[in-house]
N, C-alpha and C positions, 0 to 999 in steps of 0.2 A: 356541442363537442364534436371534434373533427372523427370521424370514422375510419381514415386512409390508415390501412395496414403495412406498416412499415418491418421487414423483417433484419433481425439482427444476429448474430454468434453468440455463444457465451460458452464456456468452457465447462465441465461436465460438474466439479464439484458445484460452481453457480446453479445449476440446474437442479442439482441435488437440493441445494437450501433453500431456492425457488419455488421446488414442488413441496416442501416443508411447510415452507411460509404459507403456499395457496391453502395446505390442510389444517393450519391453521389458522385463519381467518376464515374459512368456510366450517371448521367446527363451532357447531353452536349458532352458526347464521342463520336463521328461517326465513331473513329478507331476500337473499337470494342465490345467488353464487358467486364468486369469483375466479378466475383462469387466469394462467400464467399472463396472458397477455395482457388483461386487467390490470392486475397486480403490477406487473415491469410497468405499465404504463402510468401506472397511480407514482408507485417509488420515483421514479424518472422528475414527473411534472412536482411533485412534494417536495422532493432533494433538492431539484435546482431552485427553490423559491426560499428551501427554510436547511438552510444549512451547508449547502454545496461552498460556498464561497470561505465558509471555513474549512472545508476538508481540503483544499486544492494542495496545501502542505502535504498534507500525509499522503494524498496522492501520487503527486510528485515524488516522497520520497520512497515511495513503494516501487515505483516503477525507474528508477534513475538508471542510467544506462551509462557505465563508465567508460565504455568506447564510443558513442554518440558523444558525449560530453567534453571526452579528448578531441577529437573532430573539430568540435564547436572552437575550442582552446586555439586550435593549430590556422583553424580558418581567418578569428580573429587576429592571432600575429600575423598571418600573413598580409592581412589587409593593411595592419598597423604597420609591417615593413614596406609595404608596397606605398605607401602615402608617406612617408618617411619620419612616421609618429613613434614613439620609443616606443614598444610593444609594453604592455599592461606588466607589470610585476605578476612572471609566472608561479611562484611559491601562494598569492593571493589568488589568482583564477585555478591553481590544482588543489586549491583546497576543500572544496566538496568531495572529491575522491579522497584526501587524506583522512579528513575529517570524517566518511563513513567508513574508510579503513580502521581508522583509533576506534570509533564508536563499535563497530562487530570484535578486534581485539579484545576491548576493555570488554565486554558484556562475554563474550567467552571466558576471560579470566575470572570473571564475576560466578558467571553459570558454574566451569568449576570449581571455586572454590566452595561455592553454598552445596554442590553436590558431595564434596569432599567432609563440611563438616556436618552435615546431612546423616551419611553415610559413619562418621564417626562415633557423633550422636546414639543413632540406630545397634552400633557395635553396643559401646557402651549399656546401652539399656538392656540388650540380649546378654551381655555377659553379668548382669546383676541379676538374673533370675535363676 
């Protein structure tokens, strides 16, 4: 097993569930210890073999960047104008943006309305006692 210490960032809440993780896999160990470094380096080499290839969706959708993506949008017409190709049907290439526009819309609507009768629910029950 390679030894080279590779250092990386991670953002404080990560660090938090990091040092969770390490206390628990070391509760209860008497084989030996485990450290952050351990740990990140086990998840890392594990993830990429048994299941990374399925998360690259949710990845990707977590991190979508809707001005990177407009960018991308504006780069390809221009190449598609510049070669004198009909530029792609723009309403299908802004549809990732639309499309997680609708998606946070609707699940807002959604969120309030189950809070709404949540909260209705809850009346009701307080006023029958």
């Amino acid at each position: 097993m390679n030894k080279t210490l590779i250092k990386i960032t991670i953002r404080g809440q990560a660090d938090e569930k990091l040092g969770e993780m390490v206390q628990q896999v070391n509760t209860g160990f008497d084989g030996g210890r485990v450290n952050k470094t351990d740990l990140v380096s086990w998840i890392i080499t594990h993830f990429r073999d048994k299941g990374f290839s399925d998360a690259i969706k949710s990845i990707r959708e977590a991190h979508f960047d809707e001005i990177a993506y407009l960018q991308s949008v504006i780069k390809t017409a221009r190449i598609a104008k510049r070669s004198s190709e009909s530029p792609a049907d723009l309403t299908k290439l802004l549809s990732p943006i639309t499309n997680k526009r609708e998606f946070k819309k609707e699940h807002k609507v959604r969120a309030a309305s189950e809070k709404v009768t949540s909260e209705a629910a809850t009346s009701q029950t307080d006023t029958s006692k």
